[in-house]
Structures are given as C-alpha cells and as structure tokens.
N, C-alpha and C positions, 0 to 999 in steps of 0.2 A: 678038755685037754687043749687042742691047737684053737688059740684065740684070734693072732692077728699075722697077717704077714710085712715086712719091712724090704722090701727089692733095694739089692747094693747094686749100683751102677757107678762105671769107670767116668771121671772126668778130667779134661785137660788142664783147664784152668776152674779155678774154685769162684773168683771174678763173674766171666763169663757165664758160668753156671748160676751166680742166684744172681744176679738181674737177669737171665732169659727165662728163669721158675718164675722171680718176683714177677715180671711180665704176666704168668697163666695165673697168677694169684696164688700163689706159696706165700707159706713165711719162713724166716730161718730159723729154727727150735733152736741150733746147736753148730758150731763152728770151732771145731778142734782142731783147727791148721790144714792136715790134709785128709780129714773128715767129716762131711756136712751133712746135715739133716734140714731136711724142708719137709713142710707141713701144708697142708689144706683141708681143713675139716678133719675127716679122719680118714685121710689118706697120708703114709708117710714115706717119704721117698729119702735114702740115704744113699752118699756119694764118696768112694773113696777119690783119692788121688793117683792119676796114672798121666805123667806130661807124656810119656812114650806113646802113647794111644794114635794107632791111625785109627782116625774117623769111620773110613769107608773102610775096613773089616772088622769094626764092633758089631757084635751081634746082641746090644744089652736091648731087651726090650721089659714094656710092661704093659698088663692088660688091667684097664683101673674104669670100675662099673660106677655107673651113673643112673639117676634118676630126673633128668633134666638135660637130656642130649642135646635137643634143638636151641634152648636156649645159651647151656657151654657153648656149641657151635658158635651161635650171633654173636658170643659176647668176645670169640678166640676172632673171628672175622673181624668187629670193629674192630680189633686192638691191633688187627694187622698182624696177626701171628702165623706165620707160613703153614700152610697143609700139607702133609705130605703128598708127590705127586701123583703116588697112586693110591693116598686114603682120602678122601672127599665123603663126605657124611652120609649115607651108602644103606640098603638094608640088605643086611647078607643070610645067604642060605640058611645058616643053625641060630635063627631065631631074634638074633641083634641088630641095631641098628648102630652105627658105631664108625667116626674119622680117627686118622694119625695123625702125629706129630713127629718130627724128629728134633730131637734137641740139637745145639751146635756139637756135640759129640756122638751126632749120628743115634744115639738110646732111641727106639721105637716107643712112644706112647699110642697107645690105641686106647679112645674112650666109648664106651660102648653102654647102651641101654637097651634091654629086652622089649620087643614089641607083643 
C-alpha cells in the first residue's frame, strides 16, 4: 500500500531555496513557478511558495534517515553549511545518531542514522 513519503515545506523565496539544497547536494526534478521539487538519491523534498512566511514561527521540519552519518556530517562541515545550534552530530537516547540543519526558512532537517 504506502510506498513513499514526499514532505511539502513553505518557502520564501524559490532562488534562495535551490542554491542553499544545491549547496547539501539536491537537484532540481521540477520548478513550476511557485512549486519546487528537489531531489537526492531517494530523498524528495517538495517546496510550496509562501513570501508571507515568518522564518522564526515555521514549524516545517523533516526527519530524513541515513546510512552514512559521519561521513554527510564531514562533507555538510567542509562545505561550510551551518549546524543547527542545538543539533551537532550527537547520539541520542532512542537509538540514533543524527545533526540538524535549518534551511534559510527556518524548515528543521534532522539527518539521522541508527547505531
């Protein structure tokens, strides 16, 4: 029955949004004005359009599993891609090891890999 899930998350500008994905290594599948879809492997993150968006009360997050933590980690730090201030690459309580991200519209990425 349920195959895949696709997380819609609000953004300000469409611009800013794929060079700071192109940045983590997306690509763009689809750009239909003020609807965008990014891609990485088989992860797929789709973006409506909201310019109204305060930043700091978006609650959009996503929890996107991995099998290669430490190394996403070194490759998010070369590139110089901000950590969130309180997600630092962490092993937590229920089983994961897993950093944040916030995109410039505030969206939580949390990537995480089971230990």
């Amino acid at each position: 029955m349920l195959q895949q899930i696709h997380p819609k998350l609000p953004m300000r500008d469409k611009d800013i949004t794929k060079i700071y994905y192109q940045q983590l290594g997306f690509t763009i599948s689809a750009d239909y004005g003020d609807y965008l879809i990014i891609q990485k492997e088989a992860i797929e993150i789709h973006f409506f359009a909201f310019p109204e968006l305060d930043p700091l009360s978006n609650y959009g997050q996503v929890y996107i599993r991995t099998n290669a933590i430490d190394e996403l980690y070194q490759l998010l730090q070369d590139k110089a891609v901000a950590i969130h201030p309180n997600g630092a690459l962490a092993v937590k309580p229920w089983g994961q090891k897993e950093f944040s991200l916030l995109d410039p519209d505030h969206n939580l990425l949390t990537f995480s890999q089971a230990i």
